[in-house]
NULUM-256009 format. One line per field, with one value per residue: residue number from 1; x, y, z of N, C-alpha, C, O in turn; residue in one letter; chain. Coordinates in steps of 0.2 Angstrom, whole numbers, padded with zeros to 4 digits. Layout:
% NULUM-256009
k <- c(NUM/...);
nu <- c(X/...);
nv <- c(Y/...);
nw <- c(Z/...);
cau <- c(X/...);
cav <- c(Y/...);
caw <- c(Z/...);
cu <- c(X/...);
cv <- c(Y/...);
cw <- c(Z/...);
ou <- c(X/...);
ov <- c(Y/...);
ow <- c(Z/...);
r <- c(a/...);
c <- c(A/...);
This chain:
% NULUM-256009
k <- c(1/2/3/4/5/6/7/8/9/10/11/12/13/14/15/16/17/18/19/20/21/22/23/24/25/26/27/28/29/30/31/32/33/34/35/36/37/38/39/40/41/42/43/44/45/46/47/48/49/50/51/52/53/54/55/56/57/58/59/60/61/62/63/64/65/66/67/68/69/70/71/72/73/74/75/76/77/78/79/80/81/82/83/84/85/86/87/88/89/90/91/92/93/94/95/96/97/98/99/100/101/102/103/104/105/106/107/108/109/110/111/112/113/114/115/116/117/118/119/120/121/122/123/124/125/126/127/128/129/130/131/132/133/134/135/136/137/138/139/140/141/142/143/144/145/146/147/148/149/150/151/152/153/154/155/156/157/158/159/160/161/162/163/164/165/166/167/168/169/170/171/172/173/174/175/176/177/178/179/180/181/182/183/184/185/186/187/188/189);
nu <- c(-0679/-0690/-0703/-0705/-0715/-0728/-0743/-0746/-0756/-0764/-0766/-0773/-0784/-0790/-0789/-0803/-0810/-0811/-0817/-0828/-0836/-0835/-0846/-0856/-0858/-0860/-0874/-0877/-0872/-0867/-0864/-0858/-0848/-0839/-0833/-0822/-0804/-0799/-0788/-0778/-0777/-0773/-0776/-0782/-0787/-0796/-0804/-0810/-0815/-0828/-0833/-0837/-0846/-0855/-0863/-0868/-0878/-0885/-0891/-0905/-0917/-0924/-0933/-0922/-0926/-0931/-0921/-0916/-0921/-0928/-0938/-0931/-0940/-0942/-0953/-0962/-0957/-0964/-0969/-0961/-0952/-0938/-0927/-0929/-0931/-0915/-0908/-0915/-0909/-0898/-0895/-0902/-0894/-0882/-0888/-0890/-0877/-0871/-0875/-0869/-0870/-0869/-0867/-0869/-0861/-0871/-0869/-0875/-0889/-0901/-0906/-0918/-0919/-0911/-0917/-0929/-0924/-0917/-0931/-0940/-0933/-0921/-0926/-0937/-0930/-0928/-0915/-0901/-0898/-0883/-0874/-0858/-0842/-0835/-0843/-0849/-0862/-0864/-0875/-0878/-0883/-0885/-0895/-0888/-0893/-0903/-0902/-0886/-0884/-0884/-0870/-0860/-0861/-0859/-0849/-0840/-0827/-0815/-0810/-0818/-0827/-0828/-0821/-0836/-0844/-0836/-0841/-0856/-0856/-0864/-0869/-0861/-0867/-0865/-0850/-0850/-0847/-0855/-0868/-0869/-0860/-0855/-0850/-0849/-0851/-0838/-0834/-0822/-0804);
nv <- c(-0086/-0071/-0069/-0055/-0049/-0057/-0055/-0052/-0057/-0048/-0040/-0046/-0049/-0036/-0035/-0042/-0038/-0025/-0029/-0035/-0023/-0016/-0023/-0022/-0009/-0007/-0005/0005/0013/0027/0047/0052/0044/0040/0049/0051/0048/0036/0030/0038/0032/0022/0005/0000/0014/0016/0006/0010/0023/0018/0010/0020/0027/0015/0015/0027/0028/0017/0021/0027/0041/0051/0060/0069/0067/0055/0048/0045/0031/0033/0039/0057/0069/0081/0096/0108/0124/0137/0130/0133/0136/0149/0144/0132/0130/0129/0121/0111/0113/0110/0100/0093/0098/0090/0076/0080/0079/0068/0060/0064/0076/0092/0109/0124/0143/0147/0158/0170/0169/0169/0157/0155/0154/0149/0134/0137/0135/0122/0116/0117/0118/0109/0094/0092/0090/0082/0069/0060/0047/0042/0032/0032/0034/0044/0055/0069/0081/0096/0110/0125/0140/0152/0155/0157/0153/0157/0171/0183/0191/0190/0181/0189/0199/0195/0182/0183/0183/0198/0202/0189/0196/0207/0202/0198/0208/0214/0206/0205/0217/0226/0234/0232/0224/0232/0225/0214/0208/0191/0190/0179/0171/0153/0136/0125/0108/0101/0097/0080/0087);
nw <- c(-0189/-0191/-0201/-0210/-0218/-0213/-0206/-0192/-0175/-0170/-0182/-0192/-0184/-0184/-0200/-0201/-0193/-0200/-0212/-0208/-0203/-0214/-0222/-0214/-0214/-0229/-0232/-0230/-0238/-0244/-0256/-0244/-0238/-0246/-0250/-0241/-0237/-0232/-0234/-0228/-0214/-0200/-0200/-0186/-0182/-0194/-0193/-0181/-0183/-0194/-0186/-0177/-0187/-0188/-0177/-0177/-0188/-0185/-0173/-0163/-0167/-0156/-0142/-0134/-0117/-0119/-0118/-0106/-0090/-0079/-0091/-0092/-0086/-0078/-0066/-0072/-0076/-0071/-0061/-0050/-0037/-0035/-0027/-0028/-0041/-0046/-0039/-0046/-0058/-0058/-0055/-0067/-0077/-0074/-0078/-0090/-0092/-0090/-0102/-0112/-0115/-0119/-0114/-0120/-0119/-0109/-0101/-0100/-0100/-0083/-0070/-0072/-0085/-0093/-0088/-0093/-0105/-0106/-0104/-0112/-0126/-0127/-0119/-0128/-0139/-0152/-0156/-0162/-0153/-0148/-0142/-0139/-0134/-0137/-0141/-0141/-0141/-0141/-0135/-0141/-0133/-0138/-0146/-0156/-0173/-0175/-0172/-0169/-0162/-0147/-0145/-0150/-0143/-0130/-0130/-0141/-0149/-0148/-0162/-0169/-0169/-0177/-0188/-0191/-0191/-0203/-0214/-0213/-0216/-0206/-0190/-0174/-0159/-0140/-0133/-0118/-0104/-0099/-0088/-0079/-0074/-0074/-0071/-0080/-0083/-0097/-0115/-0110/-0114);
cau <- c(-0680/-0695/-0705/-0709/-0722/-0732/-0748/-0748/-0760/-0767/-0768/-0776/-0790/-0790/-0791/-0806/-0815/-0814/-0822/-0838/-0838/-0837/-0851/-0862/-0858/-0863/-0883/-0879/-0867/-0869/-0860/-0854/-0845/-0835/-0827/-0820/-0800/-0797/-0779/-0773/-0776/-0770/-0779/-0784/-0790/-0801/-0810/-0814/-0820/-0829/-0837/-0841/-0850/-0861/-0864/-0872/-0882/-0887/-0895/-0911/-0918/-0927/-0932/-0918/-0932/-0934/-0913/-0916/-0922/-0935/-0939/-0931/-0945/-0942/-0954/-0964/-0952/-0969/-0972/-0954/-0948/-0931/-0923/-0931/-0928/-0908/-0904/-0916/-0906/-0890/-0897/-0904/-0886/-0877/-0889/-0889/-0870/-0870/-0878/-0864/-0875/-0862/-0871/-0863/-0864/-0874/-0868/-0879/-0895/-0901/-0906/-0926/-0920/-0908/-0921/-0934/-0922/-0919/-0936/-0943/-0931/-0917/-0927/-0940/-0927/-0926/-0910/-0898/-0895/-0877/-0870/-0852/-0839/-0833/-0847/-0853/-0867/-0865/-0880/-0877/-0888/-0888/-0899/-0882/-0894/-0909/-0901/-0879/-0885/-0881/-0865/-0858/-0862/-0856/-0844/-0837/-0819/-0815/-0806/-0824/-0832/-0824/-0823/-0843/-0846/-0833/-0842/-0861/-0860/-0869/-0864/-0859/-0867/-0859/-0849/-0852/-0846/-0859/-0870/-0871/-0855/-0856/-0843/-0852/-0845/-0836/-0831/-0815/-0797);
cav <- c(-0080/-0068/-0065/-0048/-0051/-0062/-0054/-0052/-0060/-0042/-0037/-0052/-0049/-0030/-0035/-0047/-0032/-0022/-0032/-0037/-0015/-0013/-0026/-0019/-0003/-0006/-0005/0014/0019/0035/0049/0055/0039/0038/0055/0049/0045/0030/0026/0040/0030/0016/0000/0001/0020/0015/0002/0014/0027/0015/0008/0026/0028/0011/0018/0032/0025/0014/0025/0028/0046/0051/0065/0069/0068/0049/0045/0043/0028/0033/0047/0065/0073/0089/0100/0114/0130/0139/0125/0131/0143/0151/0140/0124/0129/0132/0113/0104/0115/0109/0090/0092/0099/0085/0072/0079/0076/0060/0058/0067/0083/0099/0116/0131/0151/0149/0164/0177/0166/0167/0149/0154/0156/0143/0131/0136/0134/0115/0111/0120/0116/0102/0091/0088/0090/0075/0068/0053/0047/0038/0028/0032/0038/0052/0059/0075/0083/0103/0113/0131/0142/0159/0154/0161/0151/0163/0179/0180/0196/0185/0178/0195/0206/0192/0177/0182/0188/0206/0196/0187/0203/0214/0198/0198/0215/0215/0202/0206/0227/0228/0238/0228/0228/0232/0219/0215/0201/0188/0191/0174/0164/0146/0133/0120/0103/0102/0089/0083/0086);
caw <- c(-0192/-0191/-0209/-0205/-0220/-0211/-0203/-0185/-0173/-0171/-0188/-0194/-0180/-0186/-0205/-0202/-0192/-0204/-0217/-0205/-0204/-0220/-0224/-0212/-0218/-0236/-0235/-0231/-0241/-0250/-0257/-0240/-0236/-0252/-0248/-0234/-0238/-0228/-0235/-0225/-0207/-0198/-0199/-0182/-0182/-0199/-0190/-0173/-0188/-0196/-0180/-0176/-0193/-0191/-0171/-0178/-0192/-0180/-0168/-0163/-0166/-0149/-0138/-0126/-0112/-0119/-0118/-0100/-0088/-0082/-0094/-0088/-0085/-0072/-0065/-0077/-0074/-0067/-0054/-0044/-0034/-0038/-0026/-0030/-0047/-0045/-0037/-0050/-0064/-0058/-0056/-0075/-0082/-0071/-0082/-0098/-0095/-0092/-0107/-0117/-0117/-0116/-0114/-0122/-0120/-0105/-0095/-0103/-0096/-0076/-0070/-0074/-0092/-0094/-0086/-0097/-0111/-0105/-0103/-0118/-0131/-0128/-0118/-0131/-0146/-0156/-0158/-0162/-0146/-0152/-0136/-0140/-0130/-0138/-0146/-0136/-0141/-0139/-0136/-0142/-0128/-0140/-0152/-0163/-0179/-0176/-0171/-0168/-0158/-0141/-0146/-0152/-0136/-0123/-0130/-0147/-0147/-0153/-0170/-0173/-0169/-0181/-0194/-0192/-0194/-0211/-0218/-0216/-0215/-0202/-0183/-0169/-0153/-0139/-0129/-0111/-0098/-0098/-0081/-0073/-0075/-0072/-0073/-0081/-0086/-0104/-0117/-0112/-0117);
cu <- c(-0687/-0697/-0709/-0716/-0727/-0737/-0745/-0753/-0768/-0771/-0771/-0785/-0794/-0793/-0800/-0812/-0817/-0818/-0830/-0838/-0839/-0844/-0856/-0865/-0862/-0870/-0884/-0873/-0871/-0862/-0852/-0846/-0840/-0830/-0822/-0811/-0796/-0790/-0774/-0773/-0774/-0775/-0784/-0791/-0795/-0806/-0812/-0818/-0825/-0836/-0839/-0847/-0859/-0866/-0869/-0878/-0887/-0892/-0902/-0912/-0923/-0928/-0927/-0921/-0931/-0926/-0911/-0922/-0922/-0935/-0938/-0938/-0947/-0948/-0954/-0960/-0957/-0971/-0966/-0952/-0941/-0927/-0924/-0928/-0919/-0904/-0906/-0911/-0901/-0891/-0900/-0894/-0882/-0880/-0888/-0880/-0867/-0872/-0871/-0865/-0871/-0865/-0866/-0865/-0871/-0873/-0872/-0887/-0894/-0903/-0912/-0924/-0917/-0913/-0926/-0932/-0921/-0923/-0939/-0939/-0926/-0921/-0932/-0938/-0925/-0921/-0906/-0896/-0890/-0874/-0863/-0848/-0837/-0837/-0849/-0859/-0866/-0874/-0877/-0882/-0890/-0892/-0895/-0888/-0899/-0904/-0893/-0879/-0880/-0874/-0863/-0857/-0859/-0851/-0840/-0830/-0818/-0813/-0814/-0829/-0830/-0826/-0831/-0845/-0842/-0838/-0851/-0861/-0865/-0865/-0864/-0863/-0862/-0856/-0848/-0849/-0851/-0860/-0869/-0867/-0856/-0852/-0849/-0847/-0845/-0836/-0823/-0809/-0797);
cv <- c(-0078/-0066/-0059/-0045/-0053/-0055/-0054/-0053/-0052/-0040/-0040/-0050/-0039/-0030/-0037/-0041/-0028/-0024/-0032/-0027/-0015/-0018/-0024/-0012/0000/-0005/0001/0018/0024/0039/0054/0051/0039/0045/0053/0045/0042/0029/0030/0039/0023/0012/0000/0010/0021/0014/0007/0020/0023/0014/0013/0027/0023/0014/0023/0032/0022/0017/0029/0037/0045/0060/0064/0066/0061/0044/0043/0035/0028/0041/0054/0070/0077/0093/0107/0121/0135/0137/0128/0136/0143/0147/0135/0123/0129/0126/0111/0107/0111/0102/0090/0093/0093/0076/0072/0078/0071/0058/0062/0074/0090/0106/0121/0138/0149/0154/0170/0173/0166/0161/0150/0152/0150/0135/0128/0133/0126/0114/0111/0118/0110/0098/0087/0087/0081/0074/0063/0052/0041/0036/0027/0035/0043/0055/0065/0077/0090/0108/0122/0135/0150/0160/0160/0158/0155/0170/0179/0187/0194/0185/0183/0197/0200/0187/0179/0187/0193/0204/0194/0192/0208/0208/0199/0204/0216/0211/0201/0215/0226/0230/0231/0231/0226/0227/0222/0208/0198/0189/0187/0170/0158/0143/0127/0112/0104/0094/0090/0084/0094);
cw <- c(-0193/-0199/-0209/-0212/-0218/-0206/-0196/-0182/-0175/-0177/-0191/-0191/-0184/-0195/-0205/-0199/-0195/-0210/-0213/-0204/-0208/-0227/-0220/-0213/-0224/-0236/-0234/-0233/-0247/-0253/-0253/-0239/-0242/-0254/-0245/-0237/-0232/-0227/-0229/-0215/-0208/-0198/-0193/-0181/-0188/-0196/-0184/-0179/-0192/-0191/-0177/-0182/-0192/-0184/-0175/-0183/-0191/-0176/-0169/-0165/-0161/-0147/-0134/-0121/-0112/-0118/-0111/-0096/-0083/-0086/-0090/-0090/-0079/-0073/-0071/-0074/-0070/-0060/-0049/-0044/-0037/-0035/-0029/-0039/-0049/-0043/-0042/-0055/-0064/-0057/-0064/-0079/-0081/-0075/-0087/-0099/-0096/-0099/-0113/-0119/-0113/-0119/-0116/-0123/-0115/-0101/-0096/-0099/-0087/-0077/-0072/-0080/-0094/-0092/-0091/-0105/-0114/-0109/-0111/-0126/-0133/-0124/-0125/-0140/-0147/-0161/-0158/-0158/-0147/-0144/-0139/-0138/-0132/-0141/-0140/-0141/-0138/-0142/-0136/-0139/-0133/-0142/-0158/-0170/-0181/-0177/-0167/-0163/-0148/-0140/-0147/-0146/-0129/-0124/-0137/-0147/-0150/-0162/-0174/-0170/-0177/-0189/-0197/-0195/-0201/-0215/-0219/-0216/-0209/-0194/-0179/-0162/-0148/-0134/-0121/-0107/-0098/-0092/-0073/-0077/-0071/-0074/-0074/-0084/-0092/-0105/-0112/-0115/-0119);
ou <- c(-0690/-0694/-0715/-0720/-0732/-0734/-0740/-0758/-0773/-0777/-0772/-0790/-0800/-0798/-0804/-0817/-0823/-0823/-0835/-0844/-0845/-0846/-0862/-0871/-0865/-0873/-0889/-0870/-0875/-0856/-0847/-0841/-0835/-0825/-0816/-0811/-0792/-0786/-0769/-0770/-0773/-0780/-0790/-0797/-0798/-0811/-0818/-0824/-0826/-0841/-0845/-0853/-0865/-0872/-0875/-0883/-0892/-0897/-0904/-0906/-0926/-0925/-0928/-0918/-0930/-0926/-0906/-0928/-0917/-0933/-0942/-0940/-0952/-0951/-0949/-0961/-0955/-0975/-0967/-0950/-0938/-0923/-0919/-0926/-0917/-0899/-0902/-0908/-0899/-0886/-0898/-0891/-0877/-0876/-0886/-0877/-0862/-0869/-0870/-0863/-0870/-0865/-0860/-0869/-0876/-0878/-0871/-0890/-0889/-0902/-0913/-0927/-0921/-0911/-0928/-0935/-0922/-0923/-0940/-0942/-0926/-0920/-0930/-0941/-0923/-0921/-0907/-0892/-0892/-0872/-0861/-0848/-0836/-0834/-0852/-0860/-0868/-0877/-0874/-0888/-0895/-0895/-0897/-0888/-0900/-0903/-0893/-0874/-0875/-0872/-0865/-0851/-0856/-0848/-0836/-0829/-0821/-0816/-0815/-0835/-0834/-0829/-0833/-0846/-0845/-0838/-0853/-0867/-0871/-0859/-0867/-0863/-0858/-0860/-0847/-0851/-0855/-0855/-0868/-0869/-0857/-0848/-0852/-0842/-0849/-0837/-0820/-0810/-0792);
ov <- c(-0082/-0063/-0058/-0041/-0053/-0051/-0057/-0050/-0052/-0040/-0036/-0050/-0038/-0026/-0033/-0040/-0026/-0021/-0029/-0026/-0013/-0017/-0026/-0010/0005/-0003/0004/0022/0023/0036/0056/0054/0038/0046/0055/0039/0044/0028/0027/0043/0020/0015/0001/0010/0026/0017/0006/0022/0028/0017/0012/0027/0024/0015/0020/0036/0022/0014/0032/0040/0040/0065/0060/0062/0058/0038/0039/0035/0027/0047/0057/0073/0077/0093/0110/0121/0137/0140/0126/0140/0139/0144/0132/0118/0128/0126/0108/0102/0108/0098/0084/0090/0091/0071/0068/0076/0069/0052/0059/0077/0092/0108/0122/0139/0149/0155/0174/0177/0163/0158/0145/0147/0146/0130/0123/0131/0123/0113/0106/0116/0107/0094/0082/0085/0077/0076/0059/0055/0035/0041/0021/0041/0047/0060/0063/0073/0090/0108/0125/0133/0153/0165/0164/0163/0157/0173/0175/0187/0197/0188/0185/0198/0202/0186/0174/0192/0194/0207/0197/0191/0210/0209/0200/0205/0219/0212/0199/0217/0225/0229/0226/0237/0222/0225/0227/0203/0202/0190/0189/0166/0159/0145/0124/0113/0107/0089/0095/0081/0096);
ow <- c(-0196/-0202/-0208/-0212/-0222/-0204/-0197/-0185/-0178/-0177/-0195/-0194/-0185/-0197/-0208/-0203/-0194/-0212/-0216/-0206/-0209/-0233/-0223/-0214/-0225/-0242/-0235/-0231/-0251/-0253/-0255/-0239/-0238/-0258/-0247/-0239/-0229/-0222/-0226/-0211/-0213/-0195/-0194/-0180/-0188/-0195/-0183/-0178/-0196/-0191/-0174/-0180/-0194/-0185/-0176/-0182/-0194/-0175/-0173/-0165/-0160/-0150/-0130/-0118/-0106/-0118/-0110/-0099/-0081/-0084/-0086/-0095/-0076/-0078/-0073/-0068/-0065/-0056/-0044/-0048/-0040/-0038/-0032/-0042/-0055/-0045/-0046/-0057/-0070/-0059/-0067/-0084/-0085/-0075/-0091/-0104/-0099/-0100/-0119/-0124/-0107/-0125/-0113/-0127/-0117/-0097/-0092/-0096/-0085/-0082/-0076/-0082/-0097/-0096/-0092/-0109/-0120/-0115/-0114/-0131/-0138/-0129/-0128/-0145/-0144/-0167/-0153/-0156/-0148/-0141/-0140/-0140/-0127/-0144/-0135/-0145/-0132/-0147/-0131/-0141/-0131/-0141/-0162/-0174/-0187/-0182/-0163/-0159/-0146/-0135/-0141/-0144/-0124/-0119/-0138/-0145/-0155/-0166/-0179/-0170/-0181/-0194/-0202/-0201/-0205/-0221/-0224/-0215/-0210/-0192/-0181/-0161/-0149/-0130/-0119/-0110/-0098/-0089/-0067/-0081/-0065/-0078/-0069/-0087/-0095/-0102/-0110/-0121/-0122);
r <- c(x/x/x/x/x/x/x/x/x/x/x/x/x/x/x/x/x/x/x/x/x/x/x/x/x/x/x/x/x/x/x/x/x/x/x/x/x/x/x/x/x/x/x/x/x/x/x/x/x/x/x/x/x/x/x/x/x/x/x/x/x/x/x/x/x/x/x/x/x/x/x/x/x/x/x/x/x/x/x/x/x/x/x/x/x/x/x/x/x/x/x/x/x/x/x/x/x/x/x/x/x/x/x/x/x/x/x/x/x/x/x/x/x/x/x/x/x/x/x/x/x/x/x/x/x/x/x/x/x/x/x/x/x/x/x/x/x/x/x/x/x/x/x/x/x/x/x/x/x/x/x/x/x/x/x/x/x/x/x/x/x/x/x/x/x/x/x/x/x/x/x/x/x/x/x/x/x/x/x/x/x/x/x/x/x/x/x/x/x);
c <- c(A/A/A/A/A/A/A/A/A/A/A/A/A/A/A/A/A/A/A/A/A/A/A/A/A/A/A/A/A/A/A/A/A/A/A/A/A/A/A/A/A/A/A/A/A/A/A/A/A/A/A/A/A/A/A/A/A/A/A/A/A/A/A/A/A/A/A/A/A/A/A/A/A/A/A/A/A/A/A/A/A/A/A/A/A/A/A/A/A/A/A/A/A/A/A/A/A/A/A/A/A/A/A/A/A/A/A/A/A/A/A/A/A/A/A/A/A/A/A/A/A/A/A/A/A/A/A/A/A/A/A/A/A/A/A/A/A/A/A/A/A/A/A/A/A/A/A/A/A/A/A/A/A/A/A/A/A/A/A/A/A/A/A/A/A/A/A/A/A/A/A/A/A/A/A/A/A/A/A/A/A/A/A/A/A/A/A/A/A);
């Protein structure tokens, strides 16, 4: 007869992981970490959070541009005709996704722009470059942080239109189809 108290080979392997996480853990715990109520996951689902947290903790800060081997380093947007810029775009967007790098609200930019937007502000952004499979890395293309102008007039839905303007007083401009749709790759699921 089975002692269904006994440990399982599994869960034996799964306690012991979580101990080496949570001692490697400890030299950066703070008060984010201690928010964090564990009790309510599985053993298993602790330790892949857990193993996410030290991943990230871990990780270098880097220029995007330096997260590749040999360093992406494209062509100055001045140097290249419309077409040459139009292939290299779409070999630049097909690396930053390899990298887990998912562009968003692009459709309001031509490719000069969106290009310029690469080269000039995510290439040389300095960022955790976390090597973990689920982690994406969304780039917001409005500059919604500067001015929500963008976002309002071509991606925001009539609902977060209407919420926005109730909540700072201010008019709406007016909405429009983004120009230049693109189907660019996503996270998935």
């Amino acid at each position: 007869m089975h002692d269904s108290r006994q440990p399982q080979p599994d869960e034996v392997e799964q306690l012991l992981r979580n101990a080496e996480l949570r001692d490697e853990l400890d030299r950066y715990f703070d008060e984010s970490i201690s928010r964090v109520n564990v009790q309510q996951f599985t053993l298993a689902a602790e330790n892949e959070f857990l193993a996410a947290m030290l991943a990230w903790e871990q990780a270098p800060v880097l220029p995007i541009y330096r997260w590749f081997d040999p360093e992406l380093r494209p062509p100055r947007p001045e140097s290249l005709d419309d077409r040459s810029l139009h292939k290299i775009l779409w070999n630049v967007i097909d690396k930053l996704y390899q990298k887990r790098i998912v562009l968003d609200f692009t459709d309001h930019l031509d490719d000069r722009e969106l290009y310029c937007l690469i080269f000039r502000d995510i290439l040389p952004a300095r960022e955790k470059k976390l090597d973990w499979p689920k982690n994406y890395i969304h780039w917001d293309c409005t500059g919604a942080n500067r001015d929500p102008d963008v976002w309002l007039r071509y991606y925001a839905t009539e609902e977060e239109r209407e919420d926005w303007a109730e909540r700072y007083d201010q008019p709406l401009p007016p909405a429009f189809p983004p120009p230049h749709a693109r189907d660019l790759p996503g996270e998935p699921g």
